[in-house]
C-alpha positions as CSV (number, residue, x, y, z in Angstrom):
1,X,19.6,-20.5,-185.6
2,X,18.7,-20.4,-189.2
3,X,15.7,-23.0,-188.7
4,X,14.2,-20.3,-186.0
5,X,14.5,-17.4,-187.9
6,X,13.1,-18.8,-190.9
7,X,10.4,-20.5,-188.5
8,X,9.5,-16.7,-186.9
9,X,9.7,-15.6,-190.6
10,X,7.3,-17.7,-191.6
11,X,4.7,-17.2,-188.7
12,X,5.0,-13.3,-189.1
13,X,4.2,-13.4,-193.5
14,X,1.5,-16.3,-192.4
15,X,0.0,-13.8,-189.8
16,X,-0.3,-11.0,-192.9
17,X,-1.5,-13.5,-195.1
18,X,-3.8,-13.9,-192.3
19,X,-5.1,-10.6,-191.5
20,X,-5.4,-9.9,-195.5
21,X,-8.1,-12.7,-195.7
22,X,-9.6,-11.5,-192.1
23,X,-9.4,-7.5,-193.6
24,X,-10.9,-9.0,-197.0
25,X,-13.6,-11.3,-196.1
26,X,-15.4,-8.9,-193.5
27,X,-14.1,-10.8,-190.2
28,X,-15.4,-7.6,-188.2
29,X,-18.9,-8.1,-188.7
30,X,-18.8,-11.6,-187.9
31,X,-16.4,-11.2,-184.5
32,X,-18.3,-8.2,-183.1
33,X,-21.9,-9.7,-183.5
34,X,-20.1,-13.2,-181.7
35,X,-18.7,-10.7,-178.9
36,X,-21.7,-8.9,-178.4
37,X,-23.1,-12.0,-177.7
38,X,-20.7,-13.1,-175.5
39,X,-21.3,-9.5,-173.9
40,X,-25.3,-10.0,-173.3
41,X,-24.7,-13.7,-171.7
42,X,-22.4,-11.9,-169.3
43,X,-24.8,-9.5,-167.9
44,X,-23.1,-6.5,-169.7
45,X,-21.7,-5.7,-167.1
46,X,-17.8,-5.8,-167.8
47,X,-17.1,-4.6,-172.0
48,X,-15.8,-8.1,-172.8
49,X,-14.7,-9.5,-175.0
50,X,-14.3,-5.8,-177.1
51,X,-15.5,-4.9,-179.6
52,X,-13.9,-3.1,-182.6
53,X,-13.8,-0.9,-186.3
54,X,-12.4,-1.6,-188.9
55,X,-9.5,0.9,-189.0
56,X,-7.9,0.5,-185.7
57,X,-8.5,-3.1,-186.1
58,X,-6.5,-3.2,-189.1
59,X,-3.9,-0.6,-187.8
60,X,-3.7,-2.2,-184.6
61,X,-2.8,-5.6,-186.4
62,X,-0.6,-4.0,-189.1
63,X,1.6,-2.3,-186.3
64,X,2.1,-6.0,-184.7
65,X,3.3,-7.6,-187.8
66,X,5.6,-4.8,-188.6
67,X,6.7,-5.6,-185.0
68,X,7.8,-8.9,-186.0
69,X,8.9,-8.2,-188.9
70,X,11.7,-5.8,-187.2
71,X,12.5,-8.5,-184.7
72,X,13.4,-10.9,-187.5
73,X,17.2,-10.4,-187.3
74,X,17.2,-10.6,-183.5
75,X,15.2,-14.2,-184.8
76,X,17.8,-15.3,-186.6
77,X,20.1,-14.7,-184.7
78,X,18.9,-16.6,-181.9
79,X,18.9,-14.1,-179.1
80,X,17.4,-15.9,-176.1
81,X,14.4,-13.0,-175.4
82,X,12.9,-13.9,-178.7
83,X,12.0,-17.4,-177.6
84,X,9.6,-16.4,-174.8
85,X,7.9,-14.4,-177.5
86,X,8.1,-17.0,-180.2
87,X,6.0,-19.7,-177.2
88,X,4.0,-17.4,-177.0
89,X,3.3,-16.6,-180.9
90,X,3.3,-20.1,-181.5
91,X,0.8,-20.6,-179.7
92,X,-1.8,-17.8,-180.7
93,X,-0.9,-19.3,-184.3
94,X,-2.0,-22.6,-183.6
95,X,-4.8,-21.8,-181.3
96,X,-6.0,-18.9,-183.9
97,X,-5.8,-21.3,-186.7
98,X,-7.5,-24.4,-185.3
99,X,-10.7,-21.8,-184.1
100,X,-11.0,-20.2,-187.6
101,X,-11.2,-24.1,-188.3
102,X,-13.8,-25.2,-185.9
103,X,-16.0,-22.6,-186.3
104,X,-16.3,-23.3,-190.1
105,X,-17.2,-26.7,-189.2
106,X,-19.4,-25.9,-186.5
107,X,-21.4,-23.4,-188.4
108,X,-20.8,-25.0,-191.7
109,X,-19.8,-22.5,-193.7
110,X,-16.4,-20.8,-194.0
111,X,-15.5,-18.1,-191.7
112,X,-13.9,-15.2,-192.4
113,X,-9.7,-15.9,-191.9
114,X,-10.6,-19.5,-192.5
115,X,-8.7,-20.1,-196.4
116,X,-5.9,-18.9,-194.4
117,X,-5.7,-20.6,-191.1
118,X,-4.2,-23.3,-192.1
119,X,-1.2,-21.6,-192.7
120,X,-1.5,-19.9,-189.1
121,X,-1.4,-23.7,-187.9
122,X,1.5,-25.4,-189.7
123,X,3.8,-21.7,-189.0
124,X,2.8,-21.8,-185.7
125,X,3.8,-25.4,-185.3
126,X,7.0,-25.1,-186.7
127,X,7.8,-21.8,-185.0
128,X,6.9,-24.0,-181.9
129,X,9.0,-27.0,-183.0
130,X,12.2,-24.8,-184.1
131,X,12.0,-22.8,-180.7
132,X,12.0,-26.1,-178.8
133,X,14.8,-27.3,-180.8
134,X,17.0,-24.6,-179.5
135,X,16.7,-25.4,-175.6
């Protein structure tokens, strides 16, 4: 049990590191001009994907990880509704990490959240490994 919660420890301080370097390196600007994009190719006619500012953004995000963060104990101690909830986390992690990634390749410069997404991808991948480990 000790492996898992230090796994869902991990993924919650990478996910702050995370949304530090997102917070810090104006991800906002970059994400809403991408989802108004998104927006115009779909006709406009459904608000997707949303769009947001910066302080309920950050709030919203903030309230998550101190979410996690409070589930930690439950974590460690291996109590069997955190693992549907860890699948799940490990996989935003990964999936989060690995686009930060690509689309600093694709557009050749680093994106905003990118210094950091490597750590989203090697938490997430161990939160994923240590959660299989317990079925």
């Amino acid at each position: 049990m000790t492996t898992f919660g230090m796994a869902w420890l991990a993924a919650t301080i990478a996910l702050a590191l995370h949304v530090a370097d997102e917070a810090s390196h104006d991800f906002l600007s970059f994400y809403n001009a991408q989802a108004l994009r998104i927006r115009r190719a779909l006709g406009n006619a459904v608000p997707f994907p949303p769009t947001f500012t910066f302080v309920p953004w950050l709030a919203g995000l903030i309230g998550g990880i101190a979410l996690l963060a409070i589930l930690t104990p439950w974590a460690f101690a291996g109590s069997p509704w955190t693992r549907p909830l860890a699948c799940f986390l490990a996989v935003l992690h990964v999936a989060n990490g690995l686009g930060h990634v690509i689309g600093s390749l694709v557009t050749k410069r680093i994106l905003p959240g990118a210094l950091s997404a490597p750590l989203l991808i090697l938490s997430g991948a161990w939160l994923g490994h240590a959660t299989a480990a317990l079925e």
